[in-house]
Each structure stands twice: as C-alpha cells, then as structure tokens.
PAZAPA-4460 file (N, C-alpha, C; in steps of 0.05 Angstrom, whole numbers, plus 32768, in hexadecimal, padded with zeros to 4 digits):
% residues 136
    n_x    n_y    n_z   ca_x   ca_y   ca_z    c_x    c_y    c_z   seq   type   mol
   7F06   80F6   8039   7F06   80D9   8038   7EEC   80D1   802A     1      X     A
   7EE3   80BD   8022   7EF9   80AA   8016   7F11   80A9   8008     2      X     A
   7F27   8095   800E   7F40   8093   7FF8   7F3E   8077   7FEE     3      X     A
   7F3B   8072   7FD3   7F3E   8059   7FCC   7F56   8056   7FBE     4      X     A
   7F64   803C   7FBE   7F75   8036   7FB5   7F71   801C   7FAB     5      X     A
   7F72   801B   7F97   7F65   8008   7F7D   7F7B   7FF2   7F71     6      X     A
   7F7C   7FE1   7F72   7F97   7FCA   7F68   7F91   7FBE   7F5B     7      X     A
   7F9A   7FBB   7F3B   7F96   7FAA   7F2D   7FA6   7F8B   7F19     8      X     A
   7FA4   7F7F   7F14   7FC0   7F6B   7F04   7FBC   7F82   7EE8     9      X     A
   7FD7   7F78   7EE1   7FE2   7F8A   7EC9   7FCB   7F76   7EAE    10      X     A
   7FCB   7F63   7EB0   7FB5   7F4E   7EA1   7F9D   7F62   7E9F    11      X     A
   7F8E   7F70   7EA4   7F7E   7F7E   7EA3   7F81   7F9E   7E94    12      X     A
   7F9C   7FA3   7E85   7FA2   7FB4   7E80   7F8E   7FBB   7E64    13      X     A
   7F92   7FAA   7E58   7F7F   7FAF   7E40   7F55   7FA9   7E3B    14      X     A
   7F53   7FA1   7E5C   7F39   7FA7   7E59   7F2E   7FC0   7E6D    15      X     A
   7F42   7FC7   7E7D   7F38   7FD5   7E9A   7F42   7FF4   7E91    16      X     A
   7F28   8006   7E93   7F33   801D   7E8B   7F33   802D   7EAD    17      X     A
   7F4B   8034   7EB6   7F49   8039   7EC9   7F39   8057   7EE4    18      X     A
   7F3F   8063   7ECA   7F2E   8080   7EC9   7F0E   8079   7ECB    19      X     A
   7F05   806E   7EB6   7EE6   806A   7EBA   7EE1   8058   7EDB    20      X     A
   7EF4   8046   7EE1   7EE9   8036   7EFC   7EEC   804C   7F0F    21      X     A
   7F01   8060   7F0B   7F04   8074   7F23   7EE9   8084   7F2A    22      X     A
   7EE0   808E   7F0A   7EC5   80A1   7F15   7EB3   8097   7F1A    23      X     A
   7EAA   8070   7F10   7E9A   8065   7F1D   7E97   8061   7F3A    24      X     A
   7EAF   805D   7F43   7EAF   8059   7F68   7EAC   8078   7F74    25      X     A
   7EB2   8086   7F64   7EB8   80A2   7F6F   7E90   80B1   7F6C    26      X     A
   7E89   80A3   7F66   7E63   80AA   7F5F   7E5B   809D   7F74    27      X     A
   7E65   8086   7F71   7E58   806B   7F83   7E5A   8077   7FA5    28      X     A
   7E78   8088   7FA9   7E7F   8091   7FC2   7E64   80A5   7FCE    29      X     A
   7E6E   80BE   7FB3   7E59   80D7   7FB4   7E31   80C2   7FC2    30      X     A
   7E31   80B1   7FB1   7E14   80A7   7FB2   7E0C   809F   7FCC    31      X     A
   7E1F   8095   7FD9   7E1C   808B   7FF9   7E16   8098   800C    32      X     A
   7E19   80B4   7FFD   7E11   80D0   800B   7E13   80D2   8029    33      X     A
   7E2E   80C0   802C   7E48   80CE   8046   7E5B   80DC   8043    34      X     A
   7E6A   80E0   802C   7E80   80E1   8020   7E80   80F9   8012    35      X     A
   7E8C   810D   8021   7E8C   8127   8002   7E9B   8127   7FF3    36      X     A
   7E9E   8127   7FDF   7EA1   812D   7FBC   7EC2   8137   7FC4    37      X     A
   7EC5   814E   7FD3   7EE0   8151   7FE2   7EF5   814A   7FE5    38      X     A
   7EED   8130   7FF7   7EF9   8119   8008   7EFE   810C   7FF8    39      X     A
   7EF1   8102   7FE6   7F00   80ED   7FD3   7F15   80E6   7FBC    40      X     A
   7F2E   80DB   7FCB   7F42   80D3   7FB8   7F44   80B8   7FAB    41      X     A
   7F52   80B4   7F94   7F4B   809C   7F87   7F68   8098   7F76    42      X     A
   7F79   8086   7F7D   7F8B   8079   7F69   7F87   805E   7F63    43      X     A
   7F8F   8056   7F4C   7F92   803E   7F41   7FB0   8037   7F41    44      X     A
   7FB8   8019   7F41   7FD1   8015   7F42   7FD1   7FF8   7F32    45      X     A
   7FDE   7FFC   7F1C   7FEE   7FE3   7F0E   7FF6   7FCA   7F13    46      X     A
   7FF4   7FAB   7F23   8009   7FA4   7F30   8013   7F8C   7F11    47      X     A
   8029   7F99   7F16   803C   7F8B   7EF9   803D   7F70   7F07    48      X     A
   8043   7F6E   7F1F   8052   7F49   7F23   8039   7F48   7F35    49      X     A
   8035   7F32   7F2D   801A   7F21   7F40   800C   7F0B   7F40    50      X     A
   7FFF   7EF5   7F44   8000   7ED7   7F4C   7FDF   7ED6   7F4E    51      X     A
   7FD1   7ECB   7F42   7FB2   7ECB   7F51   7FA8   7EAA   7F4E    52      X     A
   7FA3   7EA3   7F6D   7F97   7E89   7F68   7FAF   7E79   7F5F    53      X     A
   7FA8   7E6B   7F48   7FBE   7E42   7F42   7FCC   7E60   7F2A    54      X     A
   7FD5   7E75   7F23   7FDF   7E89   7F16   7FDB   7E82   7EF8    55      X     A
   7FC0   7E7C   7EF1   7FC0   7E7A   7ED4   7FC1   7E96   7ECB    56      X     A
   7FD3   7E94   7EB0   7FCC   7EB7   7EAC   7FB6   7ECA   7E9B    57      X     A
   7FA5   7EC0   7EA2   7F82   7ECB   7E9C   7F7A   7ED0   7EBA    58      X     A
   7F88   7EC9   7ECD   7F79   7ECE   7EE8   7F83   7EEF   7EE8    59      X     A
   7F71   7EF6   7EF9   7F6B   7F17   7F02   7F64   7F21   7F0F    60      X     A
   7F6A   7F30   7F1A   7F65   7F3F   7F3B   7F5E   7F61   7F2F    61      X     A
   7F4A   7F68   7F55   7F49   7F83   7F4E   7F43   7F87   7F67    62      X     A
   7F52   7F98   7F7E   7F49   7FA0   7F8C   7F46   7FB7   7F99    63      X     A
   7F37   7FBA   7FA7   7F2B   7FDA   7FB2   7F34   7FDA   7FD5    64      X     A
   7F42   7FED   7FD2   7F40   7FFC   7FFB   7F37   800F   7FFB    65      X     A
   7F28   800A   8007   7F17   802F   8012   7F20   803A   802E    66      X     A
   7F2E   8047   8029   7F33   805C   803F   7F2C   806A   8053    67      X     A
   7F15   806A   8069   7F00   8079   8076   7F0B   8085   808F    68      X     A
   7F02   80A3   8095   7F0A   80AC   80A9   7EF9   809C   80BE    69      X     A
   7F03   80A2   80D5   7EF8   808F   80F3   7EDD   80A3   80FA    70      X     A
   7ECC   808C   810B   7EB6   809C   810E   7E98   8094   810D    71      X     A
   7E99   8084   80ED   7E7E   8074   80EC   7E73   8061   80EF    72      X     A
   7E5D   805A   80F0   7E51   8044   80FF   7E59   802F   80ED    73      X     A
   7E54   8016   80F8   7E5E   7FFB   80E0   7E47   7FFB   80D7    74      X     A
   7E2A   7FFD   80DA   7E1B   8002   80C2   7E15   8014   80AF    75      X     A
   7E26   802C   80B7   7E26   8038   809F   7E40   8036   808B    76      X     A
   7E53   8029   809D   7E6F   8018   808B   7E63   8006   807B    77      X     A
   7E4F   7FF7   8087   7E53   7FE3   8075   7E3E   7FE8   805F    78      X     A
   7E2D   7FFE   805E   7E17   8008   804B   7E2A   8014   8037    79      X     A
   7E3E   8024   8037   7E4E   8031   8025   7E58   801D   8013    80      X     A
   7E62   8008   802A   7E74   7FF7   801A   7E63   7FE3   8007    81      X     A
   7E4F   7FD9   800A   7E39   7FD6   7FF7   7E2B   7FDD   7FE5    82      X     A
   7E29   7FF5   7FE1   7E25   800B   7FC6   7E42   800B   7FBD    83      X     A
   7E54   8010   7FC7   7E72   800E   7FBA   7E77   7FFA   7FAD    84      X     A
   7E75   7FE6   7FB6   7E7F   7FC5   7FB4   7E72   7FC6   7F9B    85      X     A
   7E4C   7FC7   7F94   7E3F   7FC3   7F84   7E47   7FC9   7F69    86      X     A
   7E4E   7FF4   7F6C   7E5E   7FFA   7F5C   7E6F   7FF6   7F46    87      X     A
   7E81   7FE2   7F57   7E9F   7FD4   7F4F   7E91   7FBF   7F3F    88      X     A
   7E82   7FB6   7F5A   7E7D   7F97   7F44   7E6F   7FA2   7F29    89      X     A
   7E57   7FAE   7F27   7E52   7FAE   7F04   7E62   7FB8   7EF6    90      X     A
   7E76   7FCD   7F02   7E85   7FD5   7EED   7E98   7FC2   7EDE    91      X     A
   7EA0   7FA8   7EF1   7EAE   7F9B   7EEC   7E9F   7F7E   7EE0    92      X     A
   7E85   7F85   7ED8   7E78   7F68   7EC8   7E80   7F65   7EB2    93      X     A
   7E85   7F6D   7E99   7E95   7F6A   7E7D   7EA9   7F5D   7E85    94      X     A
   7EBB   7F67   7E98   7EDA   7F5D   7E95   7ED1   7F3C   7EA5    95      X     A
   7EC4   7F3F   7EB2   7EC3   7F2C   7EC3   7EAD   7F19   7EB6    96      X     A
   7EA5   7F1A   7EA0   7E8F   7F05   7E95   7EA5   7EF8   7E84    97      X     A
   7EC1   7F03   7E78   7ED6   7EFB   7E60   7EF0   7EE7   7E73    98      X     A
   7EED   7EEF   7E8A   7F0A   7EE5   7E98   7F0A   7ED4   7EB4    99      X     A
   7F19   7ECC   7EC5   7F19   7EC5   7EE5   7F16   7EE3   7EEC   100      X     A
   7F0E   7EEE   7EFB   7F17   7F02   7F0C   7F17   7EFF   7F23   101      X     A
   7F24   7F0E   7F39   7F1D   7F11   7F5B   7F18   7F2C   7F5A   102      X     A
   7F02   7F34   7F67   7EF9   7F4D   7F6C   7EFA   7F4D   7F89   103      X     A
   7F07   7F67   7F98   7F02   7F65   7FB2   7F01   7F89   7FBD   104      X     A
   7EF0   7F8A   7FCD   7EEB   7FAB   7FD8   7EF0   7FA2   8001   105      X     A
   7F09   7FAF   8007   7EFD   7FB8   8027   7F08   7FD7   802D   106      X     A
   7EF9   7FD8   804F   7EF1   7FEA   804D   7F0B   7FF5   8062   107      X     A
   7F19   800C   806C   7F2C   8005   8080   7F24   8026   808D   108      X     A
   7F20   8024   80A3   7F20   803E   80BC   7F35   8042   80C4   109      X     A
   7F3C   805E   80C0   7F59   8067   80C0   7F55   806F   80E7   110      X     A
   7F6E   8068   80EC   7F66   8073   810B   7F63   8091   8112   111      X     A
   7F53   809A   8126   7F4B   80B2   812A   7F62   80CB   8132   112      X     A
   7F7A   80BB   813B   7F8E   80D3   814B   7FA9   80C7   8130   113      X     A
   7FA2   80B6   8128   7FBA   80B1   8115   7FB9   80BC   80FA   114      X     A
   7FA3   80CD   80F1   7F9C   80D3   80D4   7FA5   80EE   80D3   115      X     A
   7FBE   80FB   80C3   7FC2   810C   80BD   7FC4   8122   80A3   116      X     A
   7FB0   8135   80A6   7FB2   8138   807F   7FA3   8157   808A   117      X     A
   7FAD   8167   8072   7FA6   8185   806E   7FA0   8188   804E   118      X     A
   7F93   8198   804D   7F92   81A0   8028   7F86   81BD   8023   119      X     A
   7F7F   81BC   8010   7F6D   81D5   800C   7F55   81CC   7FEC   120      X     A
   7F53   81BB   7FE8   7F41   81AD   7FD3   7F25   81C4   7FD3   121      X     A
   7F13   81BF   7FEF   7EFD   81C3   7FED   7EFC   81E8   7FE9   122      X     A
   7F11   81F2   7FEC   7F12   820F   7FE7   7F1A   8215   7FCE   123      X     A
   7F2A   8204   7FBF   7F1E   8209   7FA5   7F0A   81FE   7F90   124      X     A
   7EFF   81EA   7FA6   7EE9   81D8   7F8F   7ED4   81FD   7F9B   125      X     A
   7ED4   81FF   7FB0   7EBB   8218   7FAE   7EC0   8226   7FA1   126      X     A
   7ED7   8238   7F97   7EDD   8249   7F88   7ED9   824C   7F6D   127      X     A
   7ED7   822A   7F63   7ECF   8221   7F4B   7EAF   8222   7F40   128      X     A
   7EA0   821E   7F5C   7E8E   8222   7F57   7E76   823B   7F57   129      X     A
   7E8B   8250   7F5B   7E87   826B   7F65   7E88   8278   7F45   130      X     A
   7E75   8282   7F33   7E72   8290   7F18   7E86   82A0   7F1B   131      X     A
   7E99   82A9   7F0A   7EAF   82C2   7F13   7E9B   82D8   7F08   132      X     A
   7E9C   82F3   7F13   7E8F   8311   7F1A   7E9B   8319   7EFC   133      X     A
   7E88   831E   7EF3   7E83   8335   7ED6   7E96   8348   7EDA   134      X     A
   7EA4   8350   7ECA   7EB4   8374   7ECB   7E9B   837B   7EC6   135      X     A
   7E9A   8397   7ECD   7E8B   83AE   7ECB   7E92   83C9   7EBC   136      X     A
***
C-alpha cells in the first residue's frame, strides 16, 4: 500500500501525460518515507462522460484516492497526504494556469479484517537487485 487510483476528464487528454503524473505521486509516496516502493500501485482512468461545475467544456477534473492499509495515526495520514497532495498540485500548475480545473486528493483506510491481497512483487524486486554470479 499505497494504491492510488487517479480519475481524470477525457478534456485533459492532450495536456495530461499520464505516466509522468504516476511516477510523480509514486516519488511523492516513496518521500513520505511510510510507504515502501513495494506497496505501491498506481492506475489512471479516462472518464469519457462527465459534467464539472455549470459543464462548460474547458472545465476539468482530476482526482486522486489513496488507498492505505489500517493502522496509522491521523497525523501521520494527514502528513503523507500533504507531501502527496503538494506533489499533484505542482505537477498539475501548467495545465492548471491554461484551464478551470478541480484538483482533488483523499485519503481512504482500508479496513483491517476486510483487506485481502497476496503477491510476490517484493521477491522479485530483491532478486532484481541481487548482481547475477559470474560463471567460473
């Protein structure tokens, strides 16, 4: 954990490169230095039909859920979510000095007996980082 899940209007298609905002939040996560590098998943999602405000169509939305396992204190929720939030926001000053936008980040605690997930990520991120052994 974190999982963010990122929403954007399709209006933003030609300025919002979606890959670069991912590894920005995905640094921003690492930087909060709760969060291992591991834990963190990240999609973006398209929304083709959508309404913002009196629906002029220059208006624009972008929003962020962060995903957090159960556990931490609300001030260190809400310290993450502040280096995060910050994140978002400069990444998003160009687009947002040219257009309306709505920018919005929260933060959601997954419940402790309801969160179910297995993987094997961190056994091959080690493996990756393991030099492979010279033949001899």
């Amino acid at each position: 954990m974190p999982h963010f899940v990122i929403e954007y209007s399709a209006n933003l298609d030609a300025e919002l490169d979606p890959a670069l905002l991912m590894a920005r939040l995905s640094d921003a996560a690492v930087a909060t230095g709760i969060f291992p590098l591991a834990g963190i998943r990240l999609r973006c999602h398209r929304a083709a039909d959508y309404r913002v405000a009196d629906g002029h169509p220059d208006n624009a939305f972008l929003h962020v859920m962060v995903r957090i396992g159960h556990g931490r204190d609300l001030e260190t929720r809400e310290r993450a979510g502040q280096i995060i939030f910050a994140a978002l926001c400069e990444h998003m000053v160009p687009i947002q000095a040219r257009r309306p936008l709505a920018l919005s980040m929260e933060i959601v605690e997954l419940h402790p007996d309801l969160n179910f997930k297995t993987g094997n990520i961190r056994e091959h991120m080690k493996r990756r980082e393991t030099p492979p052994v010279a033949a001899s």
